[in-house]
PASEBA-1860 file (N, C-alpha, C; in nm, 3 decimals):
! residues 102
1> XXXXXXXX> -1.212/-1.559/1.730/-1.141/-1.455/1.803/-1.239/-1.345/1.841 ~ -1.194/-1.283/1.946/-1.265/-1.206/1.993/-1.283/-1.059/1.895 ~ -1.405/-1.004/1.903/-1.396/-0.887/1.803/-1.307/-0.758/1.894 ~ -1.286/-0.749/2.037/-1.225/-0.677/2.128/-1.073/-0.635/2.059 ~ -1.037/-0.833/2.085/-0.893/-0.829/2.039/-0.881/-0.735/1.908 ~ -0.956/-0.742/1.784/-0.908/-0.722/1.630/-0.934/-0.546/1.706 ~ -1.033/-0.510/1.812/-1.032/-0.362/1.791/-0.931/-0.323/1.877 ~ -0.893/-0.357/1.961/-0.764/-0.309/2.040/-0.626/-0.330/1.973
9> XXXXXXXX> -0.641/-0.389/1.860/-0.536/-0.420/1.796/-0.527/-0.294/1.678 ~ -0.622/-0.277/1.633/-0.636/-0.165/1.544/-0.607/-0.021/1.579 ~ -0.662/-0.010/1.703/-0.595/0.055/1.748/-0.456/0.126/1.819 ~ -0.374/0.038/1.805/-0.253/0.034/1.779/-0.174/0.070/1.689 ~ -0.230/0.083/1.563/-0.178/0.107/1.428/-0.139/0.252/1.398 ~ -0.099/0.220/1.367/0.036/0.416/1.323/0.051/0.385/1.188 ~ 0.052/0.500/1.094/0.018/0.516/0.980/0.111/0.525/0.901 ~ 0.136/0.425/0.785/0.251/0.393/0.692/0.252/0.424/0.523
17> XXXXXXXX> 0.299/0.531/0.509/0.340/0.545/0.361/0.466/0.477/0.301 ~ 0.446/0.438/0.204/0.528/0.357/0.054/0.559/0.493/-0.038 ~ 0.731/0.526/-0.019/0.761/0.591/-0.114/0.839/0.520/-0.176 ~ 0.873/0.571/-0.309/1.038/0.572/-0.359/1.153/0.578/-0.329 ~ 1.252/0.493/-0.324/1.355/0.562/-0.289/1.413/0.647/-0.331 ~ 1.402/0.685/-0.458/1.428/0.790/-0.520/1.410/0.924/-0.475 ~ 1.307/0.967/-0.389/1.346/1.112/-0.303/1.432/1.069/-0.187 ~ 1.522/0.990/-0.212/1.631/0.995/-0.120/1.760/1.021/-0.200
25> XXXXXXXX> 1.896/1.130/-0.210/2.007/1.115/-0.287/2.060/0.927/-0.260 ~ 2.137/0.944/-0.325/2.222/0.839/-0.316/2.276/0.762/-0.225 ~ 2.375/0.894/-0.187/2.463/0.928/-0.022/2.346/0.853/0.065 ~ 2.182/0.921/0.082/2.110/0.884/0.186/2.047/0.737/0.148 ~ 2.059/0.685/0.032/2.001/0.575/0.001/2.127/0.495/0.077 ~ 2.252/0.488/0.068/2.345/0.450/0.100/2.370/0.365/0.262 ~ 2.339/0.551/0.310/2.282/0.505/0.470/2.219/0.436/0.530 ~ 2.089/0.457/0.435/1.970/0.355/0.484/2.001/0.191/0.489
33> XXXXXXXX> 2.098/0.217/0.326/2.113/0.048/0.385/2.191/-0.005/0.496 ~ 2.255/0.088/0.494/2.400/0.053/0.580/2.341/0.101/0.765 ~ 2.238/0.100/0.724/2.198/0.154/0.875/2.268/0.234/1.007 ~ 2.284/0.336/0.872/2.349/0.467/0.918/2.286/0.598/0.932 ~ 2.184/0.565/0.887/2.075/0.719/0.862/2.083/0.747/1.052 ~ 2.106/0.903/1.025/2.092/1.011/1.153/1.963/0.977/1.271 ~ 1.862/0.901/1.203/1.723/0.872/1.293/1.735/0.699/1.318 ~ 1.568/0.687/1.322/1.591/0.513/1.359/1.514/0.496/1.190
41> XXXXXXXX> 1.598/0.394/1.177/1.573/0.296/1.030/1.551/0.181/1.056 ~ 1.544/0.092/0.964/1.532/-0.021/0.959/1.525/-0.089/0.821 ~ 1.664/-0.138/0.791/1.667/-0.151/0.660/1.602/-0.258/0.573 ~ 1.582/-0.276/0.442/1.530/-0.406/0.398/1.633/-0.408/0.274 ~ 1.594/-0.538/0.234/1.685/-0.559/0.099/1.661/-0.464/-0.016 ~ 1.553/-0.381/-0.034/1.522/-0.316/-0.160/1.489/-0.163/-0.092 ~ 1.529/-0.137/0.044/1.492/0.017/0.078/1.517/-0.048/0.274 ~ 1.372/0.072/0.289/1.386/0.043/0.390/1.273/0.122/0.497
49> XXXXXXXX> 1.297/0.097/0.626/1.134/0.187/0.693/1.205/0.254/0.805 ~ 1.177/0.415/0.798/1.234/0.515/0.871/1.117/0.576/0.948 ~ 1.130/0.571/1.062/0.987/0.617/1.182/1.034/0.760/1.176 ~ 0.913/0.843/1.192/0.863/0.941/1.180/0.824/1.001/1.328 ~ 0.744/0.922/1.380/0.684/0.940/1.509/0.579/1.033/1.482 ~ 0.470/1.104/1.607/0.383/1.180/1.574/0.350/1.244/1.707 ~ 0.398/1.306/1.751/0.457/1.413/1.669/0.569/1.381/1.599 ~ 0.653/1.427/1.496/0.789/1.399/1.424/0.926/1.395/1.549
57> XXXXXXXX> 0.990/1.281/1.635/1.024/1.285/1.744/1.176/1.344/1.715 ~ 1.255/1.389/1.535/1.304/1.437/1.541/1.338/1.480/1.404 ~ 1.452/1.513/1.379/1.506/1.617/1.249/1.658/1.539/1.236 ~ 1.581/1.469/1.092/1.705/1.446/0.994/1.807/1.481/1.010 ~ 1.921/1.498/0.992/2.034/1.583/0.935/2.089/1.530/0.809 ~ 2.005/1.459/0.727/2.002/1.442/0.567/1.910/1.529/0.551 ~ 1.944/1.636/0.489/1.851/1.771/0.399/1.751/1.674/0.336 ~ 1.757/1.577/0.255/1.647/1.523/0.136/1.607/1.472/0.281
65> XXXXXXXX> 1.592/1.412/0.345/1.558/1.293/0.432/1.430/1.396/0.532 ~ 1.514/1.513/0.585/1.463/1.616/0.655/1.327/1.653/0.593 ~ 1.333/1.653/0.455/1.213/1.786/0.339/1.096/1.646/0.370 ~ 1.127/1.497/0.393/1.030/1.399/0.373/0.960/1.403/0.461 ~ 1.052/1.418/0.590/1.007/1.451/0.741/0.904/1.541/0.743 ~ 0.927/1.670/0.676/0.866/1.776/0.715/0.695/1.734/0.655 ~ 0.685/1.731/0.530/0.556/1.665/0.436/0.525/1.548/0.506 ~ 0.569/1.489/0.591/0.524/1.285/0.618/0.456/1.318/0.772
73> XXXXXXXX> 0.512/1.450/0.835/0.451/1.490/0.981/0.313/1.576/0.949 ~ 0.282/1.666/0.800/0.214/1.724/0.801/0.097/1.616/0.743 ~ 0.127/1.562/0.691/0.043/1.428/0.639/-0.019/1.304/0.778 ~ 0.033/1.323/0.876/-0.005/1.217/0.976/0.070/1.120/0.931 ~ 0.190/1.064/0.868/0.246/0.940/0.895/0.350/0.946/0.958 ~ 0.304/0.821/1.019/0.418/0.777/1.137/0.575/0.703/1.083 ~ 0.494/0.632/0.971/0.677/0.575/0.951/0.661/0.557/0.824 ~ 0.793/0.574/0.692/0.796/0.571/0.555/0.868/0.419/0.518
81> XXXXXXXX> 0.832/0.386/0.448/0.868/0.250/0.407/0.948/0.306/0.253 ~ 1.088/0.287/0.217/1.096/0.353/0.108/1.172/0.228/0.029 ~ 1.102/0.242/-0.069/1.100/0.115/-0.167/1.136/0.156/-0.326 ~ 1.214/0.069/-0.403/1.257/0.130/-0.518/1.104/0.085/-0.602 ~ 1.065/-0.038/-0.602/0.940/0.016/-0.659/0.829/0.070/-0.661 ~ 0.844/0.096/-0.521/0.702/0.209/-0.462/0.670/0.327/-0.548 ~ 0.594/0.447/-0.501/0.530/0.518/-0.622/0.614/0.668/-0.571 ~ 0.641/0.703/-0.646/0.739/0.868/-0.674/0.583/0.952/-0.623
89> XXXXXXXX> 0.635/1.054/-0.519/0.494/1.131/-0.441/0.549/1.282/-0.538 ~ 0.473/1.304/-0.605/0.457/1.456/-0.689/0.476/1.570/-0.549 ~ 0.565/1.614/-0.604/0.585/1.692/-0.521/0.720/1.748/-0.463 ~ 0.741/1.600/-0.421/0.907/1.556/-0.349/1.026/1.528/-0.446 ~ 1.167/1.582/-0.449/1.222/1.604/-0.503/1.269/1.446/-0.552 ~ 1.365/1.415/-0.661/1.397/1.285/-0.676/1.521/1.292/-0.728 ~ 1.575/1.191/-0.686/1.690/1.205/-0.707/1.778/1.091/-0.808 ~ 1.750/1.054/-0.886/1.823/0.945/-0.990/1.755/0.796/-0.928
97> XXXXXX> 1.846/0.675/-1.002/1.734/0.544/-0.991/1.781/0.477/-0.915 ~ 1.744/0.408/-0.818/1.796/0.315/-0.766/1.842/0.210/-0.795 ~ 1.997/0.154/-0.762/2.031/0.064/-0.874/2.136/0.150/-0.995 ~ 2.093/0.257/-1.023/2.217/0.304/-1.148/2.366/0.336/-0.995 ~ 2.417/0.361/-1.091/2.584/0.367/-1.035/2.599/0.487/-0.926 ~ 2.599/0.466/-0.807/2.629/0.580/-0.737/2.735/0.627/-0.774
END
């Protein structure tokens, strides 16, 4: 393959963080699956991946969802992948386990 292709391809790439689902409440974990969240999602069996855009192309109207927005635009990522076993980001609020009893 051409080395062109792998660099024009790379360049394409928009930048993806692995959180927890756990800085999401419940309610918004809920959404995500149900592919109801206020933005664009895209759900998976164990979470799910919510675009960001870059600039941030908009504003939550899930408060927890919003505070991720705000830190994930100042960080340069484009889209959050939020996963129950992914890693809890110090910082961001959390909200109970994924999996216990809503």
């Amino acid at each position: 393959m051409d080395e062109s292709t792998v660099t024009s391809l790379r360049q394409q790439a928009e930048p993806l963080a692995a959180l927890s689902s756990t800085h999401l409440t419940p309610a918004t974990r809920l959404k995500l699956m149900g592919n109801d969240l206020s933005v664009n999602a895209y759900p998976t069996a164990h979470g799910g991946f919510v675009y960001v855009g870059s600039p941030r192309y908009d504003i939550p109207t899930e408060a927890d969802l919003a505070a991720v927005f705000e830190v994930a635009e100042r960080a340069g990522i484009v889209w959050l992948k939020f996963d129950a076993d992914s890693a809890v980001i110090d910082g961001l609020p959390v909200f109970g386990i994924p999996g216990e009893a809503l």
